[in-house]
C-alpha positions as CSV (number, residue, x, y, z in Angstrom):
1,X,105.3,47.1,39.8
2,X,108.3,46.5,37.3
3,X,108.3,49.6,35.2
4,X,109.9,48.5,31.3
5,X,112.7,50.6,29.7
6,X,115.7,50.3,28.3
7,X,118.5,51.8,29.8
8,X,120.9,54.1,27.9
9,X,124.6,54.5,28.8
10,X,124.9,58.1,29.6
11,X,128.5,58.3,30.7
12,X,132.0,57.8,29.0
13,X,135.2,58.3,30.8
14,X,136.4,61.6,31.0
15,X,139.6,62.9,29.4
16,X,142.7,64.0,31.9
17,X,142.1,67.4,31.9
18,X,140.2,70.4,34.3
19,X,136.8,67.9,35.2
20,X,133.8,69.4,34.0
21,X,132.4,69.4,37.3
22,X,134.7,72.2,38.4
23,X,132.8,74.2,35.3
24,X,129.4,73.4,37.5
25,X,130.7,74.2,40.5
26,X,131.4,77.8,38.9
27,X,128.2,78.4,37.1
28,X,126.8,77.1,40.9
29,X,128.4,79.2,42.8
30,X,127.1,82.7,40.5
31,X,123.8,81.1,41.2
32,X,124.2,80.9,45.3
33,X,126.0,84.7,45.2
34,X,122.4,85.6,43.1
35,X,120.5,84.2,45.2
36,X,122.1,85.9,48.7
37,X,121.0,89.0,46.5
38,X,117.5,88.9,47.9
39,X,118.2,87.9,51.0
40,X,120.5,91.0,51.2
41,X,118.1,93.0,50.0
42,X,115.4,92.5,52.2
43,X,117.6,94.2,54.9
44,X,118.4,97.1,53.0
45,X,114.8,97.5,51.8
46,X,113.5,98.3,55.6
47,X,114.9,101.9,55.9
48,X,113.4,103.5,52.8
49,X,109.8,101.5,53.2
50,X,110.3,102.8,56.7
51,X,111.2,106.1,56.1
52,X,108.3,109.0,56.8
53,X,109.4,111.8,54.2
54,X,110.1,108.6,51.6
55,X,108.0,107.7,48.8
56,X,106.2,104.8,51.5
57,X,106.1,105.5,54.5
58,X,104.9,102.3,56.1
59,X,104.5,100.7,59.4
60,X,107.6,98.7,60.2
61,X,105.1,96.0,61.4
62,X,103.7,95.9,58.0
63,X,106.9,95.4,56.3
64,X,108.4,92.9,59.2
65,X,105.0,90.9,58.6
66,X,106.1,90.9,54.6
67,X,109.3,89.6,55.6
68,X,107.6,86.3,57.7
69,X,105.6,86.0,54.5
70,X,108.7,85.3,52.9
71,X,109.9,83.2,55.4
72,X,107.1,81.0,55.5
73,X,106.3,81.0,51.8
74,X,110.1,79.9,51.4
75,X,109.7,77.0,53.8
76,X,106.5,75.5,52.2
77,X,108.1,75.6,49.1
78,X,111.1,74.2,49.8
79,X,110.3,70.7,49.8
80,X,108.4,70.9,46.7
81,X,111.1,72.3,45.1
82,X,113.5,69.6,46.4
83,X,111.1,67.1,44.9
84,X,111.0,68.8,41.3
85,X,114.9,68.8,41.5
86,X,114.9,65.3,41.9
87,X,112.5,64.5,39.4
88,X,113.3,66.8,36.6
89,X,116.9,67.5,37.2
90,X,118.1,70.7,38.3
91,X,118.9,72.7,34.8
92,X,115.1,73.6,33.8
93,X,114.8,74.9,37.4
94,X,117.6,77.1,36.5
95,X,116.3,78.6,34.0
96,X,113.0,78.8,35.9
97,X,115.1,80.8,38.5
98,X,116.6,83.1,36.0
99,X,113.3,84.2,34.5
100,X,111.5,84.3,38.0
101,X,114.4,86.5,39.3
102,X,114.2,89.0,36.9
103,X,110.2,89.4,36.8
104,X,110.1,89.5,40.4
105,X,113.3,92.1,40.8
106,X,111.4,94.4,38.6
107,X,107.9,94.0,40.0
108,X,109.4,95.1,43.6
109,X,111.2,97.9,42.1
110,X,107.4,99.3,40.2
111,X,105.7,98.5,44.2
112,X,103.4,101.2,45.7
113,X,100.8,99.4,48.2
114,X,101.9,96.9,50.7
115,X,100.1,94.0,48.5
116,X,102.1,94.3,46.1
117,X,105.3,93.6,48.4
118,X,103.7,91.0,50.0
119,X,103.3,89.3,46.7
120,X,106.5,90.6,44.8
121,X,108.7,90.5,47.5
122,X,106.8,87.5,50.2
123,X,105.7,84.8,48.0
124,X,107.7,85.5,44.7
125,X,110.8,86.3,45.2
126,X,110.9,83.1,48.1
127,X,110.0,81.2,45.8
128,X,112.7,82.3,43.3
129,X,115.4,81.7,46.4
130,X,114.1,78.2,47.0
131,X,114.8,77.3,43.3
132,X,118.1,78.4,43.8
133,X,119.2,77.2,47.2
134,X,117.7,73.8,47.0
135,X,117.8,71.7,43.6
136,X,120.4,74.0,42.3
137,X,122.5,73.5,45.4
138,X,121.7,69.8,46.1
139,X,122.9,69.4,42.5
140,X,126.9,69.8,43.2
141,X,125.9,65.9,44.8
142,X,125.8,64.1,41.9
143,X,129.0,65.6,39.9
144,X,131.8,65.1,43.0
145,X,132.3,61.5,44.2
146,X,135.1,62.6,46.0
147,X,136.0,66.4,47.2
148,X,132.4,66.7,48.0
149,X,133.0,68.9,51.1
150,X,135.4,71.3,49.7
151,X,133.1,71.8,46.6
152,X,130.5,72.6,49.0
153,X,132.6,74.7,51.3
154,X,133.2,77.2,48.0
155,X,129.8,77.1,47.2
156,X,128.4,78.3,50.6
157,X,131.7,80.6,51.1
158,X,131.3,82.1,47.6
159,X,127.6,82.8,49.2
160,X,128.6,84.7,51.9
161,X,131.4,86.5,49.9
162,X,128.5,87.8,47.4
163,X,126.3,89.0,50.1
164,X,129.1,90.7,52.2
165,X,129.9,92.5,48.0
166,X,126.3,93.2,47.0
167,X,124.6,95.2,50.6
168,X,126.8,98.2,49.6
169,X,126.3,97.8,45.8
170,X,122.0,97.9,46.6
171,X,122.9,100.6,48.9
172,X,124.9,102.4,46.3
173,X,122.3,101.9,43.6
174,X,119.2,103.1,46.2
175,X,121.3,106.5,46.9
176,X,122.5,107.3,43.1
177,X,119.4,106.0,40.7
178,X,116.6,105.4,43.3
179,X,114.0,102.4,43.6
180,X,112.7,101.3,40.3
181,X,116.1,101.6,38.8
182,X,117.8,99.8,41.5
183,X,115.6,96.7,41.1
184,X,115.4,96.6,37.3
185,X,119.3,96.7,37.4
186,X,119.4,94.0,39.6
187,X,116.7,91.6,38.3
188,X,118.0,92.3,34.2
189,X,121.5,92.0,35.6
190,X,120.9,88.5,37.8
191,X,117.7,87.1,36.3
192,X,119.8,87.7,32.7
193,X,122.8,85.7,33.6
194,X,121.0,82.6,35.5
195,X,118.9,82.2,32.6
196,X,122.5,82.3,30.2
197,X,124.4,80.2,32.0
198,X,121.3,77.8,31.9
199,X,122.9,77.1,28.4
200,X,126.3,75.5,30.0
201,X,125.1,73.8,32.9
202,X,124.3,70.2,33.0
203,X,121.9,68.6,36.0
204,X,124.7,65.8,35.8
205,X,127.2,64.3,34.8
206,X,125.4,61.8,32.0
207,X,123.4,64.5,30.5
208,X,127.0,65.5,29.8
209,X,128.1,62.5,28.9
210,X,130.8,62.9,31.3
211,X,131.4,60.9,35.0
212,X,131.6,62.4,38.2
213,X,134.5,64.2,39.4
214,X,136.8,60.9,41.3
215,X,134.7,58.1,40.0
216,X,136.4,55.0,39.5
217,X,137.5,53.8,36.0
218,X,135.8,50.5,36.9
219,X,132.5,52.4,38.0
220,X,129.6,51.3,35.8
221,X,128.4,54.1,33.7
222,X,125.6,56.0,34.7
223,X,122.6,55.4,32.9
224,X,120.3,57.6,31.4
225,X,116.5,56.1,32.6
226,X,113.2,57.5,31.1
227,X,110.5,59.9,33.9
228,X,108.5,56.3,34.8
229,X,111.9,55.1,36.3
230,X,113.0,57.8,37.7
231,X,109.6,58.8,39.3
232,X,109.5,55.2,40.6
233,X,113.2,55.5,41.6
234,X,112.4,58.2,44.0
235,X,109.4,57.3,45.7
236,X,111.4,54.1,46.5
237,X,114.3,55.9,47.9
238,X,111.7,58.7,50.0
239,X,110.1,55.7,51.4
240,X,113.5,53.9,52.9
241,X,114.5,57.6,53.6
242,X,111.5,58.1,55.9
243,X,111.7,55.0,57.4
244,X,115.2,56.6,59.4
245,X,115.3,59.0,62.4
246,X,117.9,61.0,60.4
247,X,114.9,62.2,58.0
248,X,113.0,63.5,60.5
249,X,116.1,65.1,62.7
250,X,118.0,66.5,60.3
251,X,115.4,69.2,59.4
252,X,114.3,69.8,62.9
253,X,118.3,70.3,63.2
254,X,118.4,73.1,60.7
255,X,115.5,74.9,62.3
256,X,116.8,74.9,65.7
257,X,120.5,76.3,64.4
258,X,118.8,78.8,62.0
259,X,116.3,80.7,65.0
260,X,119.4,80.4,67.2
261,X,121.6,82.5,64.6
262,X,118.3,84.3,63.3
263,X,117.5,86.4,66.7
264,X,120.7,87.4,66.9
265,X,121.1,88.3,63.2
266,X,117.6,90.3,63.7
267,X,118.1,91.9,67.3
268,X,122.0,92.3,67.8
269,X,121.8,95.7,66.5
270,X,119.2,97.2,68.3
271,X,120.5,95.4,71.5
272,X,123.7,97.5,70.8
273,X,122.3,100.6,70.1
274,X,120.4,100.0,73.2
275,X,123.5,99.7,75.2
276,X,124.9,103.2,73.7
277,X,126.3,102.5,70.2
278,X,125.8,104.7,67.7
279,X,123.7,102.7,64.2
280,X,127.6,103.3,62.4
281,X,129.6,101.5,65.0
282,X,126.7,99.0,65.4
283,X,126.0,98.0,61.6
284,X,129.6,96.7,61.8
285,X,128.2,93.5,64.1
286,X,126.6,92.0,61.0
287,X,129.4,92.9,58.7
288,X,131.8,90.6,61.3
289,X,129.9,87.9,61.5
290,X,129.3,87.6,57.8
291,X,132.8,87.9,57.1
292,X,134.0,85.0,59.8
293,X,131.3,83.1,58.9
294,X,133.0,82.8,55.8
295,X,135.7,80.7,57.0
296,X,132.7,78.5,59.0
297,X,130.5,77.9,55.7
298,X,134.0,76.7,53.8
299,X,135.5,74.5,56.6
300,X,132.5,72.5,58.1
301,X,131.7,70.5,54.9
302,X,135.1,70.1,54.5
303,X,136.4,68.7,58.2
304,X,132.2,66.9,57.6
305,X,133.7,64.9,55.4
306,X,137.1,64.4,57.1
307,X,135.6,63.8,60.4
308,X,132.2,62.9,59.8
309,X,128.9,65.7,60.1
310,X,127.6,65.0,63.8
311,X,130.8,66.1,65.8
312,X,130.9,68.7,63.0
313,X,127.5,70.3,63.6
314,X,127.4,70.0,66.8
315,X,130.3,71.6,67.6
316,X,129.1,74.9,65.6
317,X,125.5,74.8,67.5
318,X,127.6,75.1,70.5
319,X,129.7,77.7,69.2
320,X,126.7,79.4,68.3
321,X,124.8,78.9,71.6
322,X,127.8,79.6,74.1
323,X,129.0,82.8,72.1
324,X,126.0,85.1,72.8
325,X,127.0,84.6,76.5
326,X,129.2,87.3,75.5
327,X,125.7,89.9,74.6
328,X,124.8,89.8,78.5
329,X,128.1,91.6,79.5
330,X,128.6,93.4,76.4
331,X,128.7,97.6,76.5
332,X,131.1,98.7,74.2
333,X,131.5,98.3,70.6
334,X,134.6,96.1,71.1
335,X,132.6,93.4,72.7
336,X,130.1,93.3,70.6
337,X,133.2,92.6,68.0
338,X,134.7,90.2,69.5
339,X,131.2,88.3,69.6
340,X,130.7,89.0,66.0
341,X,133.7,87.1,65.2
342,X,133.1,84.4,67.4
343,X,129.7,83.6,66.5
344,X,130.2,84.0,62.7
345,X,132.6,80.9,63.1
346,X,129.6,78.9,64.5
347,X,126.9,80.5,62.6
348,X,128.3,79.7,59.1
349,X,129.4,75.9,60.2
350,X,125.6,75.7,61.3
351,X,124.2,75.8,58.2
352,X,127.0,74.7,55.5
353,X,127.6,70.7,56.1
354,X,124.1,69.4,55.6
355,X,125.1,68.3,51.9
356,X,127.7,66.2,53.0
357,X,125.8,64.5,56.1
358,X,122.9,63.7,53.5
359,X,125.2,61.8,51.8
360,X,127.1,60.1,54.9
361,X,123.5,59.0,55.7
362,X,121.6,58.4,52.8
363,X,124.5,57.9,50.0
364,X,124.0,58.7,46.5
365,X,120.1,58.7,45.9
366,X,118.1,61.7,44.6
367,X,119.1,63.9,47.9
368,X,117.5,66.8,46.6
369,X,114.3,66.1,48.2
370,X,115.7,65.4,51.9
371,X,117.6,68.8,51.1
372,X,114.1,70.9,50.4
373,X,112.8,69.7,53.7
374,X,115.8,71.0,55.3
375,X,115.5,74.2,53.6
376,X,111.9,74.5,55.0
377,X,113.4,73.3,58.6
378,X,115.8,76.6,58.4
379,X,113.3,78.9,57.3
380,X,110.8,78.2,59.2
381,X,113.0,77.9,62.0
382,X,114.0,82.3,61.1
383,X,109.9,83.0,61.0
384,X,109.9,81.3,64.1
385,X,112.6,83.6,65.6
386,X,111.5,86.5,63.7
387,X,107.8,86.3,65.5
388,X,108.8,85.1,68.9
389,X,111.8,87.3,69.2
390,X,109.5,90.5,68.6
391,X,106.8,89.4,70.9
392,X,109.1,88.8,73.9
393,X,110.8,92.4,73.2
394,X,106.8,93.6,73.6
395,X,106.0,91.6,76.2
396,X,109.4,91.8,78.9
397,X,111.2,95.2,77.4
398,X,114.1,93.7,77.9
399,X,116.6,91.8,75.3
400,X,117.5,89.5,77.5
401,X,114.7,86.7,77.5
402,X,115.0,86.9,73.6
403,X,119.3,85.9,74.3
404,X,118.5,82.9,76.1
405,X,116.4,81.9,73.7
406,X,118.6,82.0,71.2
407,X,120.7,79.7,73.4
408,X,117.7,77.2,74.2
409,X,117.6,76.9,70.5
410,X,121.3,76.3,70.0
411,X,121.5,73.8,72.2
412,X,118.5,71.9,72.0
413,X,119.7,71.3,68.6
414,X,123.1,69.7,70.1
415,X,121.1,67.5,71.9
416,X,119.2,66.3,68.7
417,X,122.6,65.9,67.2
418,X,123.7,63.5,69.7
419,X,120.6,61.3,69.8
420,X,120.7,60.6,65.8
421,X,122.2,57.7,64.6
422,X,126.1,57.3,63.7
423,X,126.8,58.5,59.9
424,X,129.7,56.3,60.1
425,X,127.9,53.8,57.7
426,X,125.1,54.4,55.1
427,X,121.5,54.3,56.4
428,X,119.7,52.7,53.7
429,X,122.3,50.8,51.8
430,X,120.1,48.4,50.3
431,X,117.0,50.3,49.5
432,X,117.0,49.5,45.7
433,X,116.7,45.7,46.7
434,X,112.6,47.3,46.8
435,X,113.0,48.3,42.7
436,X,112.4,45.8,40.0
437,X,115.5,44.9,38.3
438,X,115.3,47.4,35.2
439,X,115.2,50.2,37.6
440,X,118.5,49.3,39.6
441,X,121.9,51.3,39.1
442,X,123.3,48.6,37.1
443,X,119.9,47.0,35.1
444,X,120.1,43.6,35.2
445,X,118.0,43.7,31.8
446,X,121.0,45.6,30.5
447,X,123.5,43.0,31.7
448,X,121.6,40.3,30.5
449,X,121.9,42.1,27.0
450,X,124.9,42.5,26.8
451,X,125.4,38.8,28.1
452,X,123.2,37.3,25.4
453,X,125.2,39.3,23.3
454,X,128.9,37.6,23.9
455,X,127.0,34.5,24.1
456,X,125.6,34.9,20.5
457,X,129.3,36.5,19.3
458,X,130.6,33.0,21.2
459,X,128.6,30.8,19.4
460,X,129.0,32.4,15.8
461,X,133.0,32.6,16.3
């Protein structure tokens, strides 16, 4: 069904100084560091819901049941997210994020029954993280032709550098103003500057009027299209993306990686305490392994795009998998180091590259979509761990089944990796052949315009 518009030229060349898209990047990056705030928060939350003589007082399985909530809330979302990115354009789900951020932040900090966390905490506050880690992310796509790697490499690096900054401030906060001042501070303080910075950012680069960052001067301009062709635009594209085994694998991919990393990142410190290590000596695990997973999130996209994402990712999963060898021999703090550091190269390579594989695949189609179903891969790949890894614990008293499992995980998702097609060449390169002519990246009604257009200059000169 042809769907009749006509196309507006959205893009002009952009003038030889610092690309706008390195402005985007910025604004992109305060979002990700925002967003690792909840994340963050959630593990600094357990001890003073825990605590007996606190204010709560409740059941860790009450509160570890909140957390799968979130979780699982987080992954259904995800792909409806994705699909609102794509159809709208990431800058109203900004400001979506900004205001759902700060709501939610103070809600949590006014919480007395477990409900209310369930609801604050479980459904909205996933929700508010799925905002920002999959339009907003997917975004960066459409303003770097080129460089697309390293822009996502700072993106997932400034990430882990925010998290690694704000446990300590939360901490900080918990011990000097208490729990409704904590969370007001941080959800005025975050929620504020999202929805400001929702002023300066642009979903491309033609609502900007701008090109992306390396496009060629002989590019065609982009072209603003009205919501019928973009609607149609996408359900084209979804349709040839479905079609691959890279769809399907790609999230499966995520999920496997994420409850390799998430058993350890859940069970590595009990494990240590178990083995004689005092809570100190043993909070310092996580604190390695989000500080060398820094260098993995920035590298992978980068040597992705160099190299190409399979070798890439698998490499990391097996990083990942062959590193927690290390937990069955560990016993003193120094191992359990030395593992930290290790397995923080694999664990942040795991989960940074996806961006640029979507586009060695798929090319540079509305990937915000593919990216929400990856999202709910990961997370529901973390419920998974979250659940099993607990009822194994239960069942065998013993960490060790829960290790191997991690491992299974890990590797099962190298083997995936291998059996997916080569991103040496674009899947779907000729998926708009399906769209009517109006709806193509270069209209052919527009050419034919401006074709009539000479002609009738031709014949008057």
């Amino acid at each position: 069904m042809a769907v009749i518009t006509n196309p507006v030229q959205g893009a002009t060349r952009s003038p030889k100084r610092i690309h706008r898209a390195w402005f985007i990047l910025a604004i992109l990056a305060v979002a990700q560091i925002t967003a690792q705030s909840i994340s963050m928060s959630a593990g600094i939350m357990v001890a003073p819901l825990n605590d007996p003589d606190g204010p709560f007082g409740w059941n860790i399985g009450l509160i570890g049941a909140a957390l799968a909530t979130y979780y699982i809330c987080g992954a259904t979302v995800a792909p409806i997210t994705g699909m609102l990115g794509d159809r709208y354009g990431a800058r109203p789900l900004m400001f979506a994020c900004g205001i759902l951020y700060m709501t939610s932040m103070i809600l949590v900090g006014t919480i007395t029954h477990v409900w209310q966390f369930f609801l604050y905490f479980g459904v909205m506050l996933s929700v508010t993280q799925s905002l920002a880690m999959v339009p907003l992310l997917a975004s960066v796509s459409g303003w770097f032709k080129i460089r697309l790697g390293l822009a996502t490499g700072i993106l997932w690096a400034s990430g882990g550098i925010g998290a690694a900054a704000i446990a300590p401030s939360v901490a900080s906060l918990l011990e000097s103003v208490g729990w409704q001042a904590t969370f007001t501070i941080i959800g005025i303080a975050g929620g504020g500057t999202l929805t400001l910075l929702t002023f300066f950012f642009r979903s491309k680069p033609a609502d900007a009027k701008t090109i992306a960052f390396g496009a060629r001067a002989n590019e065609p301009p982009e072209v603003v299209r009205s919501k019928e062709i973009t609607r149609l635009r996408l359900k084209v594209f979804n349709k040839a993306m479905r079609r691959t085994r890279a769809f399907w694998n790609l999230p499966a991919i995520h999920g496997l990686g994420c409850a390799g990393h998430g058993i350890i990142l859940i069970y590595s410190i009990p494990l240590a305490i178990e083995k004689g290590i005092s809570l100190s000596s043993a909070s310092y695990i996580l604190a390695l392994i989000s500080i060398f997973s820094i260098l993995g999130r920035f590298m992978a996209p980068i040597l992705a795009e160099r190299m190409g994402g399979k070798p890439v990712i698998m490499t990391a999963l097996v990083v990942q998998g062959i590193t927690v060898l290390v937990l069955f021999w560990a016993q003193d703090a120094w191992s359990f180091y030395l593992f930290a550091a290790l397995f923080g190269l694999g664990f942040g390579g795991e989960m940074s590259a996806y961006l640029v594989v979507n586009r060695q695949y798929f090319g540079t189609g509305p990937l915000a979509t593919l990216y929400g179903f990856e999202t709910m891969g990961a997370l529901s790949g973390h419920a998974t761990a979250t659940v099993l890894g607990g009822l194994l614990i239960y069942i065998t008293g013993s960490f060790n089944p829960v290790l191997v499992l991690s491992m299974f995980f890990s590797f099962t998702g190298v083997l995936v990796v291998f059996s997916m097609e080569s991103n040496a060449r674009v899947l779907i390169p000729d998926w708009e052949d399906a769209l009517p002519p109006e709806a193509r990246t270069t209209p052919q009604i527009a050419t034919q315009s401006v074709r009539a257009a000479q002609l009738e200059q031709a014949i008057v000169d």
